[in-house]
C-alpha positions in Angstrom: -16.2 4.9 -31.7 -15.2 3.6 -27.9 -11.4 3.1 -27.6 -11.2 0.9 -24.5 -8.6 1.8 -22.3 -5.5 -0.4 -21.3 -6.4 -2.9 -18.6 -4.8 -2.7 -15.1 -5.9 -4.4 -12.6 -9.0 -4.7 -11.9 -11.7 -3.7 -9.2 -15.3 -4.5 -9.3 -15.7 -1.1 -10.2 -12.6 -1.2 -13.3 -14.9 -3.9 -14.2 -18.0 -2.8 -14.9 -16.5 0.2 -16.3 -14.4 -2.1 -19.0 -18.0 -4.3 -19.5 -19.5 -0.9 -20.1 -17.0 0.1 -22.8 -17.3 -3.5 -24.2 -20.9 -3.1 -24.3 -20.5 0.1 -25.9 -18.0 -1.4 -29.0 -20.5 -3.6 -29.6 -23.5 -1.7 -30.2 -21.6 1.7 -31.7 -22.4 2.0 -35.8 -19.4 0.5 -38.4 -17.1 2.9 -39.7 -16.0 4.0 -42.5 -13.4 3.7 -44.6 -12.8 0.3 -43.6 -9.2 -0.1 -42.3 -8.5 -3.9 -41.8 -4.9 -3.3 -40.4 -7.1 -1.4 -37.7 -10.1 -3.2 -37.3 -7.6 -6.6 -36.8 -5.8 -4.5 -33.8 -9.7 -3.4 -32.4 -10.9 -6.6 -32.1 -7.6 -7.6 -30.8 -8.1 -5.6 -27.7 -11.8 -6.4 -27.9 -11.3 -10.3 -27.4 -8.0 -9.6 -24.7 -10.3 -7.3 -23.0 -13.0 -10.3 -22.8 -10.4 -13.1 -21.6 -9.6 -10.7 -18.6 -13.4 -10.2 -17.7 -13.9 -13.6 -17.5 -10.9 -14.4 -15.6 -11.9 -11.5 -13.2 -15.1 -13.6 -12.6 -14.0 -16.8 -12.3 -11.3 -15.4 -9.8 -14.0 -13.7 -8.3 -16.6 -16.8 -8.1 -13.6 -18.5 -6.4 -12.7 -16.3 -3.9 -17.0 -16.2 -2.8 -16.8 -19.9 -2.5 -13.4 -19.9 -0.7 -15.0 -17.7 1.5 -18.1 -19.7 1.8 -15.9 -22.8 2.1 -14.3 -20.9 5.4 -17.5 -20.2 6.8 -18.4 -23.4 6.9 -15.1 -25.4 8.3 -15.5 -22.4 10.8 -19.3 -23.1 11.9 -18.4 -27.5 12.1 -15.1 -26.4 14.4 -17.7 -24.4 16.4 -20.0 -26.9 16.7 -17.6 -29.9 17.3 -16.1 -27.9 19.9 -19.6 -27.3 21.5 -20.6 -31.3 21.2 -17.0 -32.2 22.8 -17.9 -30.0 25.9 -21.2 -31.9 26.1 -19.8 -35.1 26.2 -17.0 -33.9 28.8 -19.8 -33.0 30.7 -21.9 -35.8 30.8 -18.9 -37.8 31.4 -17.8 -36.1 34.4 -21.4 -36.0 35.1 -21.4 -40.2 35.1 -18.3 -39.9 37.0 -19.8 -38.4 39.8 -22.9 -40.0 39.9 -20.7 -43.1 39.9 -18.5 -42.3 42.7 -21.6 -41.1 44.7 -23.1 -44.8 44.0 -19.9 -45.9 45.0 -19.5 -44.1 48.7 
């Protein structure tokens, strides 16, 4: 039989170790004498175990697309900022080619 352990807070690493144990629970052999005061208690831990995995992913899925979300803003800042020193340029460019006209 696997006992999984008390959560804490997880790592990518507490994780896959906690997956593993699931895992593990699922494909071990019954046992014998059935207890159902204890078996209630396992799967207890089984399904709280479960609920934090996939709140661990979905925290984790949001913090990639966050990140990704970043990126992005970042990279249009960068290239609005690039396209407004164009413009300023051919604008001072006009300028100057107007003033020349001009003299």
């Amino acid at each position: 039989m696997t006992i999984i352990s008390p959560i804490r807070a997880l790592t990518k690493e507490s994780a896959n170790k906690l997956m593993v144990q699931l895992v593990n629970e699922c494909i071990a052999p019954l046992e014998e004498p059935y207890d159902s005061k204890y078996d209630r208690a396992k799967v207890t831990r089984i399904r709280q175990a479960i609920k934090v995995l996939e709140l661990y992913v979905t925290h984790t899925e949001y913090q990639e697309v966050l990140s990704r979300t970043r990126e992005i803003e970042r990279l249009i800042t960068s290239i609005d900022t690039v396209t407004h020193d164009i413009k300023e340029e051919i604008w001072a460019e006009r300028q100057a080619n107007e003033a020349a006209d001009n003299a």
